[in-house]
VOPAGU-2260 file (C-alpha; in pm, 1 decimal, decimal comma):
REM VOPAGU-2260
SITE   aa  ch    i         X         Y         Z
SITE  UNK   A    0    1551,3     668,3   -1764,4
SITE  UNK   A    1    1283,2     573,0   -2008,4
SITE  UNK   A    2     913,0     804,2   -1904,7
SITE  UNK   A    3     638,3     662,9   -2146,4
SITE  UNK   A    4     247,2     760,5   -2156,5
SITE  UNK   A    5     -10,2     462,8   -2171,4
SITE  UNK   A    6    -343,6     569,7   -2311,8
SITE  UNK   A    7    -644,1     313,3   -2157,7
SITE  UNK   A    8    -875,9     153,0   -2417,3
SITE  UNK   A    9   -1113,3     -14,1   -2194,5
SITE  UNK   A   10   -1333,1     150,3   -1920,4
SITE  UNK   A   11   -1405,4     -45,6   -1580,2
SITE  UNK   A   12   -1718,4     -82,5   -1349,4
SITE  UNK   A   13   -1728,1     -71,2    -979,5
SITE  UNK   A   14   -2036,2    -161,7    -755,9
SITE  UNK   A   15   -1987,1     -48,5    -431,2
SITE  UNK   A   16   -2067,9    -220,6    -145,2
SITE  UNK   A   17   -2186,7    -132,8     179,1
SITE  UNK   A   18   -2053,9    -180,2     547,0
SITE  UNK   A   19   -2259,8    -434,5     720,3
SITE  UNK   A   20   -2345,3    -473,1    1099,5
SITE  UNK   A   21   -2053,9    -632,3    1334,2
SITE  UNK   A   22   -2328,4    -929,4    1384,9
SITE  UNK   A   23   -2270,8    -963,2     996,8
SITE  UNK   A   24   -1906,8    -956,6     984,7
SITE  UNK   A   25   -1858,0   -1232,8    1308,7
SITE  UNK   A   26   -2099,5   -1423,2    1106,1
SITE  UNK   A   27   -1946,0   -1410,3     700,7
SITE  UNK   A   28   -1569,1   -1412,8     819,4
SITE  UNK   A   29   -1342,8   -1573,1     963,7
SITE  UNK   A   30   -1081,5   -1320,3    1042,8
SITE  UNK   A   31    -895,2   -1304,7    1326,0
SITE  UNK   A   32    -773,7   -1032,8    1511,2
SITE  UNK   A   33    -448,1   -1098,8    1709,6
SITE  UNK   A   34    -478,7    -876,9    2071,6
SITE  UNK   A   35    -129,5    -690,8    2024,0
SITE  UNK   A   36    -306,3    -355,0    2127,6
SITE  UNK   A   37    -357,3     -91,4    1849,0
SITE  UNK   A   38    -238,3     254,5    2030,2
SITE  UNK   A   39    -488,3     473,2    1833,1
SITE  UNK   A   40    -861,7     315,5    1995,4
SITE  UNK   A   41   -1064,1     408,1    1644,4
SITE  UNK   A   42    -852,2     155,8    1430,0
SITE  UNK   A   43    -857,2    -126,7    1712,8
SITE  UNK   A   44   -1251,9     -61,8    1685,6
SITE  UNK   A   45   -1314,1     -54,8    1307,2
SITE  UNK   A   46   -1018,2    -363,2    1294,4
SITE  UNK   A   47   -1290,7    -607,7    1393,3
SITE  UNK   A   48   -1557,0    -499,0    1170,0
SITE  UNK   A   49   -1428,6    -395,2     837,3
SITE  UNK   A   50   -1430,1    -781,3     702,6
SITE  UNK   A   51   -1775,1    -656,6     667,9
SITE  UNK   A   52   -1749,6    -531,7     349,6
SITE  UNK   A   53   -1842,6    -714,4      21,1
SITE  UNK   A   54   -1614,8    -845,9    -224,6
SITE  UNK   A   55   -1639,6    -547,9    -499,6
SITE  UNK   A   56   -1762,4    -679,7    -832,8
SITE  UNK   A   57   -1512,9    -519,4   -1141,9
SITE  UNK   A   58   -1382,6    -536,9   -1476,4
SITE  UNK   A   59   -1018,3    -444,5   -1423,9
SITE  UNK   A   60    -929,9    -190,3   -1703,1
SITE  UNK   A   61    -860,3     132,8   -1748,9
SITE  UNK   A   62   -1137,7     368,2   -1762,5
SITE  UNK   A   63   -1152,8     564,1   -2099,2
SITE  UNK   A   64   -1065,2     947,4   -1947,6
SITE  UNK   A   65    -815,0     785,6   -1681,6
SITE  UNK   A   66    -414,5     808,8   -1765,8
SITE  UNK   A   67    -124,2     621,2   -1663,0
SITE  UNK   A   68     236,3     654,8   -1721,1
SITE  UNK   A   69     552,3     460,7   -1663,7
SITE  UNK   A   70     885,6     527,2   -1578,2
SITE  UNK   A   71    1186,7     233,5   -1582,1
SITE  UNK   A   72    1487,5     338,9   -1383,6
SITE  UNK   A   73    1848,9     227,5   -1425,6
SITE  UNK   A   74    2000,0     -67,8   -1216,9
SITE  UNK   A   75    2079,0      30,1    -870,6
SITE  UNK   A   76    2287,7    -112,8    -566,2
SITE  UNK   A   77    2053,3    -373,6    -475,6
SITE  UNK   A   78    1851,2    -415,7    -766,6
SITE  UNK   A   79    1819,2    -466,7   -1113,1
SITE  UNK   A   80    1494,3    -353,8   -1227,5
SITE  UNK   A   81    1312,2     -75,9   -1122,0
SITE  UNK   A   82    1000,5     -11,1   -1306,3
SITE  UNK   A   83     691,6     172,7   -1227,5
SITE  UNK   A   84     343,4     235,1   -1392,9
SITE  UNK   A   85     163,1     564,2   -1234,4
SITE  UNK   A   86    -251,3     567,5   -1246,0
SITE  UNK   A   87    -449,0     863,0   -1127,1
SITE  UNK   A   88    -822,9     970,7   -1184,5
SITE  UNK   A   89    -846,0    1238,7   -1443,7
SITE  UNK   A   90   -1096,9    1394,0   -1256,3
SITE  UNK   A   91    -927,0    1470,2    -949,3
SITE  UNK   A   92    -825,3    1829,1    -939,9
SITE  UNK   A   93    -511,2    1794,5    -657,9
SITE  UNK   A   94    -415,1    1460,8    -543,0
SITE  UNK   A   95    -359,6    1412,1    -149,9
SITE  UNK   A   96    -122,1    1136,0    -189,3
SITE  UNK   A   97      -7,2     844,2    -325,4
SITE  UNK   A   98    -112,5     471,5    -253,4
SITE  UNK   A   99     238,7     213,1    -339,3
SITE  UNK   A  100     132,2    -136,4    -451,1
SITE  UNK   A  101     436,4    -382,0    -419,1
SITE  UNK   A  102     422,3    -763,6    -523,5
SITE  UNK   A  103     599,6   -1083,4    -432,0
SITE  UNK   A  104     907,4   -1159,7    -462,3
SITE  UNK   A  105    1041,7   -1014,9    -822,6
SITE  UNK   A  106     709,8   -1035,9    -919,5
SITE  UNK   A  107     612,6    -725,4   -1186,9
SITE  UNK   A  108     303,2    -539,1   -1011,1
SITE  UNK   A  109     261,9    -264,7   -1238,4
SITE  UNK   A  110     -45,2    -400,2   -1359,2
SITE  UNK   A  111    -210,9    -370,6   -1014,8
SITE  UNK   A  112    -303,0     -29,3   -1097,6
SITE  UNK   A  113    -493,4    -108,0   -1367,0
SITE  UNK   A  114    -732,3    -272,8   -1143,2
SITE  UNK   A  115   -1115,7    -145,9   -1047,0
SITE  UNK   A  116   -1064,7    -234,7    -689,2
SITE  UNK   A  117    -742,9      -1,5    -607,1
SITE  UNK   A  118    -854,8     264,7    -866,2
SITE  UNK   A  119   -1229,2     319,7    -673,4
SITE  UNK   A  120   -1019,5     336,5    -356,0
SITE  UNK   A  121    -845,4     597,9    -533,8
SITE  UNK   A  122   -1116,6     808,3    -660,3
SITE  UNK   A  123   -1289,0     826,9    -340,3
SITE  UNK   A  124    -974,0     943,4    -140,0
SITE  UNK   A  125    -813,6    1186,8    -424,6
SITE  UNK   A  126    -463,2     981,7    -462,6
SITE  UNK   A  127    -253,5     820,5    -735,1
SITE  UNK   A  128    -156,5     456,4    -812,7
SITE  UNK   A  129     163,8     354,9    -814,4
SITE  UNK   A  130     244,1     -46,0    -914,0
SITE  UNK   A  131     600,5    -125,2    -850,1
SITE  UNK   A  132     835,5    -415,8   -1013,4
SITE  UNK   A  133    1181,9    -464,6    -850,3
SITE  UNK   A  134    1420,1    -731,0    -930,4
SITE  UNK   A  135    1652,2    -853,7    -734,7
SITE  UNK   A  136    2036,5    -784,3    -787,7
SITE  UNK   A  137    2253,1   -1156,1    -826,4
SITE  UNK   A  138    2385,6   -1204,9    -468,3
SITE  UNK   A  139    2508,2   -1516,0    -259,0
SITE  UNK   A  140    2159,2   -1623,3    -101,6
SITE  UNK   A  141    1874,9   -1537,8    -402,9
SITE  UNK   A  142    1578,3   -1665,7    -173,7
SITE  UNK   A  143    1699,1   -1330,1      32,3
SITE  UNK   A  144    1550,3   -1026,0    -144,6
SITE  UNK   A  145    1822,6    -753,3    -136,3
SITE  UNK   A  146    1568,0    -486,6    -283,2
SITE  UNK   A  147    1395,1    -503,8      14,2
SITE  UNK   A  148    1633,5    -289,7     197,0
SITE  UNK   A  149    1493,2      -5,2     124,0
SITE  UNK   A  150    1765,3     207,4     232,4
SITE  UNK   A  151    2020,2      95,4      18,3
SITE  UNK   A  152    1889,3     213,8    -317,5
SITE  UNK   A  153    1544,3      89,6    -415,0
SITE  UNK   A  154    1371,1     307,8    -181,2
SITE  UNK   A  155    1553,1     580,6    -346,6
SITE  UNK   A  156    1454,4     447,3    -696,3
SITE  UNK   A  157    1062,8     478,5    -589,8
SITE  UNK   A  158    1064,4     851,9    -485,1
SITE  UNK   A  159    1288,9     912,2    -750,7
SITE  UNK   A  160     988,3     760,2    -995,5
SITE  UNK   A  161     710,0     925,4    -813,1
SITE  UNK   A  162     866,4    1227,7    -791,7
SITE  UNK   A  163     909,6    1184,7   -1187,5
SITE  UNK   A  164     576,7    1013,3   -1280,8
SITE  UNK   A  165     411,6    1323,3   -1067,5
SITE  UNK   A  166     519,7    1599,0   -1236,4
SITE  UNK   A  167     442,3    1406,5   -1555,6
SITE  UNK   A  168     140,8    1401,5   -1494,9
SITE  UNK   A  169     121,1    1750,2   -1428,3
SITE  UNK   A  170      65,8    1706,3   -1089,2
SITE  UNK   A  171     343,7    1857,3    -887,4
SITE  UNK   A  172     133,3    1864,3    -570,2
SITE  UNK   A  173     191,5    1431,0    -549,2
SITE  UNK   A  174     562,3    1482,7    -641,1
SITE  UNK   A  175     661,4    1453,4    -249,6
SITE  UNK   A  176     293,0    1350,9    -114,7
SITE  UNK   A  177     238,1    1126,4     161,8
SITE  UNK   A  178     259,6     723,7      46,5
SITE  UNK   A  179      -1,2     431,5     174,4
SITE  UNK   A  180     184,7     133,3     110,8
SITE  UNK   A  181      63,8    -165,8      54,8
SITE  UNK   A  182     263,7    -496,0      22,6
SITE  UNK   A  183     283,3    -865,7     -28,2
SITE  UNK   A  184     559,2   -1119,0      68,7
SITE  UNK   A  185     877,7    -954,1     -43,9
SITE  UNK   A  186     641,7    -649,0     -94,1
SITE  UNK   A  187     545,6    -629,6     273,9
SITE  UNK   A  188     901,5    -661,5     349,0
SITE  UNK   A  189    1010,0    -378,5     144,4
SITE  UNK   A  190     730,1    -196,8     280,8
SITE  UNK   A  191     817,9    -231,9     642,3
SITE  UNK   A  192    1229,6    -106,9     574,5
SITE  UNK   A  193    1102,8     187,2     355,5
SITE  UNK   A  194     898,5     309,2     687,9
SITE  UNK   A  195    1201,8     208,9     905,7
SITE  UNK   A  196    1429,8     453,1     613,7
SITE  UNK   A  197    1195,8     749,0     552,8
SITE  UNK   A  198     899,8     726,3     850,9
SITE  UNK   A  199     827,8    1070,9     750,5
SITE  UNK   A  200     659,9     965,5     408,1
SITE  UNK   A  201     460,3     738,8     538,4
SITE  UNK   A  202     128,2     778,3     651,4
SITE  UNK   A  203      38,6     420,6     658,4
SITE  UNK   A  204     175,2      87,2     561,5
SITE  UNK   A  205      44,0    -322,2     556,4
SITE  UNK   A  206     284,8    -577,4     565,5
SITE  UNK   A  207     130,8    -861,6     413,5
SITE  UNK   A  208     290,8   -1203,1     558,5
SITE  UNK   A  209     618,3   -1202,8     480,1
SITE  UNK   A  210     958,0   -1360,6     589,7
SITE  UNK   A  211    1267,8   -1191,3     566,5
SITE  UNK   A  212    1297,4    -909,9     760,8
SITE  UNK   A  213    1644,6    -672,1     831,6
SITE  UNK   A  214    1557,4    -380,6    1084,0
SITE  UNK   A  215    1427,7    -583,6    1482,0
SITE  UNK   A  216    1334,0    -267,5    1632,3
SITE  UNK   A  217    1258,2       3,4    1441,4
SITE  UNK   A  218    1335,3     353,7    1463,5
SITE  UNK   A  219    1111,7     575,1    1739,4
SITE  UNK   A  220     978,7     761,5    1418,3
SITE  UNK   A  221     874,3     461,6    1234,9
SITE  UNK   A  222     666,0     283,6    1553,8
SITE  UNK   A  223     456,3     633,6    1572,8
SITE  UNK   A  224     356,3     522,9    1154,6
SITE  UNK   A  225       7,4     318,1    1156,3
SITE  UNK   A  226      80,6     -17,7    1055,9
SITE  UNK   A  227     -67,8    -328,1     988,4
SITE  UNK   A  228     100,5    -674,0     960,1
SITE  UNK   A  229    -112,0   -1006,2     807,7
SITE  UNK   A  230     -10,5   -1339,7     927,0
SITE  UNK   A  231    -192,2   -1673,8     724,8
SITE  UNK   A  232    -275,2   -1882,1     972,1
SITE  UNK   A  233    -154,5   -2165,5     737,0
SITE  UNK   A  234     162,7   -2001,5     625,5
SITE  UNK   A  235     516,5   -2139,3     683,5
SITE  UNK   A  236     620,3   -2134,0    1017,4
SITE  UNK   A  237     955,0   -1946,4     997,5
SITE  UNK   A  238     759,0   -1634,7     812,7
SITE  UNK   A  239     480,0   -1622,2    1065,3
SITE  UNK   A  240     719,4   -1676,3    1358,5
SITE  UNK   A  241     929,8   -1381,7    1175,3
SITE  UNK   A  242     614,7   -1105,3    1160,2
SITE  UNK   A  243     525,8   -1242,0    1569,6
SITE  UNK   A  244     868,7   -1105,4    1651,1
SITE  UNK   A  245     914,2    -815,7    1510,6
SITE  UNK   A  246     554,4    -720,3    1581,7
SITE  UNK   A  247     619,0    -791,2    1962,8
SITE  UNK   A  248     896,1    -590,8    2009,7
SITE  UNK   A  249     783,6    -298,4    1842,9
SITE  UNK   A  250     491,5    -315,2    2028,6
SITE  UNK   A  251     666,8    -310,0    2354,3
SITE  UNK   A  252     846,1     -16,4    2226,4
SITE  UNK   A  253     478,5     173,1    2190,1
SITE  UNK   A  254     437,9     114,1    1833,4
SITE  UNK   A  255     127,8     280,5    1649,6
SITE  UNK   A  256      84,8    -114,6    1516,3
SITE  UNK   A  257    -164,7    -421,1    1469,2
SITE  UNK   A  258    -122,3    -778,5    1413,5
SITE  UNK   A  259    -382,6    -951,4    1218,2
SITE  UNK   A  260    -411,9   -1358,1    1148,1
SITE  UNK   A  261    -606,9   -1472,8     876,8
SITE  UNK   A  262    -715,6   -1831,0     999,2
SITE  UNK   A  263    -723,8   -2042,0     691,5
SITE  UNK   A  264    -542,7   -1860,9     437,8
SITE  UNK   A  265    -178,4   -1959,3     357,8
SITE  UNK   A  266      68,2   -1744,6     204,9
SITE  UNK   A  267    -166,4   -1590,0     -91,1
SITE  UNK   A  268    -308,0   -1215,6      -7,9
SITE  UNK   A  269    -663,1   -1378,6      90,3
SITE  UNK   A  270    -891,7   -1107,0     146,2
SITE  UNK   A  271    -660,1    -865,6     305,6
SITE  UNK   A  272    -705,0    -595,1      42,4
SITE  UNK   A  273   -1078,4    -520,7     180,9
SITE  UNK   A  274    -906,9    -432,6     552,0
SITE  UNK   A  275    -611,8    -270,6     464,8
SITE  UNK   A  276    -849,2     -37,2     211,7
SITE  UNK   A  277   -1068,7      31,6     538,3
SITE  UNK   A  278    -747,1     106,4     719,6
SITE  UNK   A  279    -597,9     334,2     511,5
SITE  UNK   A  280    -926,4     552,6     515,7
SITE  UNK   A  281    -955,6     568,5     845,0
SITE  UNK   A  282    -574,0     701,5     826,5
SITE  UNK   A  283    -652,0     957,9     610,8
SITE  UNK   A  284    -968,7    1065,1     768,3
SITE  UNK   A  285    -759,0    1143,6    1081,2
SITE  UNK   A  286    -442,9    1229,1     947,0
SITE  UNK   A  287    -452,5    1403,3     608,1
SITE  UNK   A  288    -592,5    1753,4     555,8
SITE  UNK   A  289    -953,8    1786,5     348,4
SITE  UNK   A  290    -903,4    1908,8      21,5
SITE  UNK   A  291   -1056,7    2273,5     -28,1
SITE  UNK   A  292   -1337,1    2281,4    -251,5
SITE  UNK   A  293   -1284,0    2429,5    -613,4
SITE  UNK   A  294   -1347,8    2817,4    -620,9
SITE  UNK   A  295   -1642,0    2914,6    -820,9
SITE  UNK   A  296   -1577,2    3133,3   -1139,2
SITE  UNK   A  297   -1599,8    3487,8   -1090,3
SITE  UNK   A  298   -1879,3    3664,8   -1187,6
SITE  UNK   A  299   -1888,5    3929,8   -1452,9
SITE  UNK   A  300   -1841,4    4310,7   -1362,2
């Protein structure tokens, strides 16, 4: 196992935007909510609404007091690489947990966490970065990604790196934090078997139009995690046919769960990152202690 520091040489710029009226958002976007029923009412609310908010404007970068690390793990049942590349903001004092950015299929998404967008989410929540790269192991059917069964070693391999990159980092507190994980294609796949394996780390995932999926009906544990799933309206069939089902039955089940279609987008991420940041707040707004405010220094006798 190979730990390594990276120290940033360029600083970023965020302009925030603001949320705009539900008139607004019907109006600007063309995002469409698929009626699956949403079991917790202020996420089916906010679902319809958040599209609202404007495309942040950033340099992606580093910002010149913000660290990162990276850790590269050895080969592993299912996959061949496992590398990761921790971010956090250096002027967070304890970090409430731990946001998981996982690519496309093979694809190396370390670099994700380098970028303004997911590091402003960051600072305004208190969590860490983590940008994944898995590679899948040679098998019979490569088009399958193996590494997306969690349970069979990679999902291992990513608490075994944040539990590493954490401590680190010298903060402990994140070593076994609650993950927000956020996925695309093979990503979102991986994303959905890690909540079906370990439902108890999760506090919130997206599964971001995918295809290949292994678990039908998840665990009880895993349908009571807040989920959503993206469809492209103009994706490939078989993959949007694939989410529909697995969505359904979970649903049936009582799944904590929403289905979302994005109208004219194919198989690309489209604009998804701006709801699933919205989601995840609301998740942690509701389901994640406040962070107690720093004690002031003592006074002298």
């Amino acid at each position: 196992m190979k730990l390594r520091s990276r120290l940033p040489s360029r600083e970023s710029e965020v302009r925030r935007a603001s949320l705009g009226s539900r008139a607004e958002a019907d109006a600007n976007h063309d995002h469409r909510d698929a009626e699956c029923g949403f079991h917790f009412p202020v996420f089916a609310l906010r679902i319809c609404v958040v599209f609202a908010i404007a495309t942040q404007t950033c340099r992606p970068g580093l910002a010149a007091t913000d660290t990162a690390r990276e850790v590269d793990l050895p080969a592993g049942p299912n996959f061949s690489v496992a590398a990761f590349r921790w971010w956090h903001p250096a002027e967070t004092r304890l970090l409430r947990g731990v946001v998981v950015l996982v690519p496309g299929s093979n694809a190396d998404g370390r670099e994700q966490v380098d970028d303004a967008f997911w590091q402003e989410f960051a600072r305004r929540n208190d969590l860490a970065l983590v940008g994944c790269w898995f590679k899948d192991h040679p098998h019979e059917n490569m088009n399958i990604e193996d590494y997306a069964r969690a349970g069979d070693g990679s999902g291992q391999a990513l608490l075994d790196a944040v539990d590493r990159l954490a401590k680190a980092a010298a903060h402990p507190e994140a070593a076994a934090a609650s993950l927000l994980l956020w996925g695309h294609s093979a990503g979102g796949e991986f994303n959905y078997e890690f909540v079906c394996w370990k439902p108890a780390r999760v506090l919130a995932f997206v599964v971001n139009k995918g295809g290949y999926y292994f678990t039908h009906l998840a665990p009880a544990a895993a349908r009571a995690v807040p989920g959503i799933f993206f469809i492209g309206g103009k994706d490939e069939a078989f993959r949007i046919q694939s989410i529909q089902g697995i969505v359904a039955v979970n649903l049936q089940a009582g799944a904590a769960w929403k289905l979302v279609v994005e109208p004219d987008a194919g198989h690309e991420p489209g604009r998804t990152r701006e709801l699933a940041v919205a989601f995840f707040a609301e998740v942690i707004a509701r389901r994640l202690p406040a962070m107690p405010p720093a004690q002031p220094a003592s006074a002298p006798v």
